[in-house]
C-alpha positions as CSV (number, residue, x, y, z in Angstrom):
1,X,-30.9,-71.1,-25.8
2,X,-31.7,-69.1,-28.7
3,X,-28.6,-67.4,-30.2
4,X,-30.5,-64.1,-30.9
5,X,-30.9,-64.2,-26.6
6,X,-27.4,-64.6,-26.1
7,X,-26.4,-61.7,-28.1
8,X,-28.8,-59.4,-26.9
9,X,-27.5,-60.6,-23.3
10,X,-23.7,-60.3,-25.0
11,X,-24.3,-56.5,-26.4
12,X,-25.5,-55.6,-22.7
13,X,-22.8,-56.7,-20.8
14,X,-21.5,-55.2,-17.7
15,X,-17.7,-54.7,-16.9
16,X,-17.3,-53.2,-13.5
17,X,-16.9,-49.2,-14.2
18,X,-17.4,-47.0,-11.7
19,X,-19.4,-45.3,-13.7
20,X,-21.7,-48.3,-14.5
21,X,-25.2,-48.8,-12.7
22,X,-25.4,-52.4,-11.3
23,X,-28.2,-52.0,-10.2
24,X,-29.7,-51.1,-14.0
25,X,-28.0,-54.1,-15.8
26,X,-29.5,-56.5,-13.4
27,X,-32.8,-55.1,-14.3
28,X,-32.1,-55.1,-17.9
29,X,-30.5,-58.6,-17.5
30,X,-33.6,-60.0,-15.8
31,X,-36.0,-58.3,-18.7
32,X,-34.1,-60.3,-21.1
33,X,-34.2,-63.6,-19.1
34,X,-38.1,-63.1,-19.0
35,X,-38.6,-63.6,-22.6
36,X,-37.3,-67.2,-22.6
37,X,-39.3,-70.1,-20.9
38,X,-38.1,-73.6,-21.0
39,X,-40.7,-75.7,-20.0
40,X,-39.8,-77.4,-16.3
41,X,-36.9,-74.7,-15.6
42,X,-36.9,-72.4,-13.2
43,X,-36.7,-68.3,-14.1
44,X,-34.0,-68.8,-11.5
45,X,-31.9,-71.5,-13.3
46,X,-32.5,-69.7,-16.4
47,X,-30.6,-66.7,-14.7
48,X,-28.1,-68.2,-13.2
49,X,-26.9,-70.1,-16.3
50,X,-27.2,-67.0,-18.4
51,X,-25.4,-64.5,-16.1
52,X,-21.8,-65.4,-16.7
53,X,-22.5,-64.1,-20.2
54,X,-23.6,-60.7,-19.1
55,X,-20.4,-60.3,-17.8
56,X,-17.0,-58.9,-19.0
57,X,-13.6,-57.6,-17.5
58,X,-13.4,-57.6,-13.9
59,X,-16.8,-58.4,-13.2
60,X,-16.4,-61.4,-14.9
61,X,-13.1,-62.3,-13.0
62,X,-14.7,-61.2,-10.0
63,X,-17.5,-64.0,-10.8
64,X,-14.7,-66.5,-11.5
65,X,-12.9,-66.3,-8.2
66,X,-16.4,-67.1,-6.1
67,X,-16.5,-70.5,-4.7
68,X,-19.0,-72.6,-7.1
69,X,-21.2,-73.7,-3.9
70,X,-21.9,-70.3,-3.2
71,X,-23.6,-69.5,-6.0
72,X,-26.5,-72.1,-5.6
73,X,-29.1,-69.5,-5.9
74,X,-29.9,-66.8,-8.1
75,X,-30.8,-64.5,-4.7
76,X,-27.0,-65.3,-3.9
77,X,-25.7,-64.0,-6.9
78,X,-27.5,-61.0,-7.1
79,X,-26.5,-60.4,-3.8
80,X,-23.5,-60.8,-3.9
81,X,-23.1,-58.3,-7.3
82,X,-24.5,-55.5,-5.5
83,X,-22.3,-55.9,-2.5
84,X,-19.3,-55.9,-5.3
85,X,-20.4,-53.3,-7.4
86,X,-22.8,-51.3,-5.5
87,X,-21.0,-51.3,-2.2
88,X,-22.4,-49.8,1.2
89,X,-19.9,-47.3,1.0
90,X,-20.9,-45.7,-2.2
91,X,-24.8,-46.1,-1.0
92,X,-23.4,-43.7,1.8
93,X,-21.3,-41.1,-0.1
94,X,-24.4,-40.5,-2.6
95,X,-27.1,-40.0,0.8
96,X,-24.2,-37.7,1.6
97,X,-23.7,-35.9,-1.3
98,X,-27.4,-35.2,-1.4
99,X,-27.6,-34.1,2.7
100,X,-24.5,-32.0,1.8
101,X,-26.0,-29.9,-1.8
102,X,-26.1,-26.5,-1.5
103,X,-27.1,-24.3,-4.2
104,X,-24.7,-20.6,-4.7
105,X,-26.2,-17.5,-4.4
106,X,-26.1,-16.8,-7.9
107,X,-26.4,-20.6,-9.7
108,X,-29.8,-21.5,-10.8
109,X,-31.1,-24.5,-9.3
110,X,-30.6,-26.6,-12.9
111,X,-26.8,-25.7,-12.6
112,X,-26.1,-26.2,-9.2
């Protein structure tokens, strides 16, 4: 691997905030991951070996404490990320928060 790819995978590194967007750094971790081929390796592989170093904090412990024959696919993983950090219930209090808005009488529509 080419130290310049690590790094730019190292300086985007996702750490578990609530305020981070899983759903963003995979995308960002996978446009990163498309710039290296290795001839005879799989994008997946490539991913899966990578990944770890895209991590930091709890997300990283959180990747730790899986079971190492759960992760044999890069579907898996990313699965299993979402469900951690992008959980059902937050999916449902955002649909919420959107069925719920209601602008004030006198709030503009930008402020509300």
């Amino acid at each position: 691997m080419k130290p310049a790819l690590l790094n730019l995978i190292q300086n985007n590194q996702f750490v578990g905030f609530d305020h981070e967007d899983p759903y963003l750094h995979l995308h960002t971790f996978i446009e990163l991951c498309g710039t290296v081929k290795i001839h005879q390796v799989p994008e997946d592989v490539i991913r899966m070996k990578l990944f770890p170093f895209s991590l930091l904090g709890k997300a990283k412990m959180w990747l730790n404490a899986l079971p190492h024959q759960s992760l044999t696919r890069w579907s898996n993983i990313e699965t299993k990320f979402l469900a951690r950090f992008f959980p059902l219930a937050k999916i449902n209090q955002a649909k919420s928060e959107i069925v719920t808005f209601s602008q004030k009488q006198d709030e503009l529509i930008s402020e509300a």
